[in-house]
C-alpha positions as CSV (number, residue, x, y, z in Angstrom):
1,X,-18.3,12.7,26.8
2,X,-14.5,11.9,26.3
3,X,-14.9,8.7,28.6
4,X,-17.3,7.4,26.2
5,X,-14.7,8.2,23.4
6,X,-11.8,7.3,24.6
7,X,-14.3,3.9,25.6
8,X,-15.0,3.7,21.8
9,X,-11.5,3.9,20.7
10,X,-10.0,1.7,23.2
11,X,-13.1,-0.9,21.6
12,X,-12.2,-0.2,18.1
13,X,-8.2,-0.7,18.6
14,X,-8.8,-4.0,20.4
15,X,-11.5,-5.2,17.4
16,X,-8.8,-3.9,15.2
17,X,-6.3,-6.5,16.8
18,X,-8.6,-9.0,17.1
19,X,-9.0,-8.8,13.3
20,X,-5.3,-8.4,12.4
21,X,-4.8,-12.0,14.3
22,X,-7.2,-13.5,10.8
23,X,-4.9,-12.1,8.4
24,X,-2.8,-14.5,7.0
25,X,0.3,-12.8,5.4
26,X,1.9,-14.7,2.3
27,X,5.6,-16.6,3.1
28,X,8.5,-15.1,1.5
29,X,8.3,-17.8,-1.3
30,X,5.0,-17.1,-2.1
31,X,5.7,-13.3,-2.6
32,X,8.7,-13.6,-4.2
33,X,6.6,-16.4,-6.6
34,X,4.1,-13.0,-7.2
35,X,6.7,-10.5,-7.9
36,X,8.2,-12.1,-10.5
37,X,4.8,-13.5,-12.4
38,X,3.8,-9.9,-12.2
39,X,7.4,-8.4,-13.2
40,X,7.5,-11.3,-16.5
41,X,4.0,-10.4,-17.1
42,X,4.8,-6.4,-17.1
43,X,8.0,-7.4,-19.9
44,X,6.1,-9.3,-21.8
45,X,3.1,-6.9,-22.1
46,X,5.5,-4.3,-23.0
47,X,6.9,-6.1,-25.9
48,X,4.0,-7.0,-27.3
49,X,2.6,-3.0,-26.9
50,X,5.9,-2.0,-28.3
51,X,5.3,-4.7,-31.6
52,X,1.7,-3.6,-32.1
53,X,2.9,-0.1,-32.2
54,X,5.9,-0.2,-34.3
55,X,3.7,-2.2,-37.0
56,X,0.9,0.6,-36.6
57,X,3.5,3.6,-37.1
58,X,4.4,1.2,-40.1
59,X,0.7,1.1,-41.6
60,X,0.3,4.7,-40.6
61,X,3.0,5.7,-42.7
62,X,2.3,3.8,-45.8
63,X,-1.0,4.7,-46.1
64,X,-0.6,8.6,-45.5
């Protein structure tokens, strides 16, 4: 019983590997290109939520 494990894990770490070898992890460039569309992106968004707010709390207020 634990030969057949230990069988099955030994399989399952080497298909493991086997699979890791397709990945193809981004270049440095290419994350650092990412973190900052994503960081502009987050700025941006915020601004805009901030805007939209401030002008509701504005209508809010006039009309109560």
């Amino acid at each position: 019983m634990f030969k057949r494990m230990i069988e099955s894990i030994r399989l399952f770490l080497a298909e493991v590997r086997a699979e890791l070898k397709k990945v193809s992890f981004p270049t440095r460039a290419e994350t650092i290109g990412s973190t900052t569309v994503v960081i502009v992106f987050c700025i941006l968004m915020s601004l805009y939520l901030s805007v939209i707010d401030s002008f509701l709390v504005w209508l809010v207020s006039k009309i109560i």
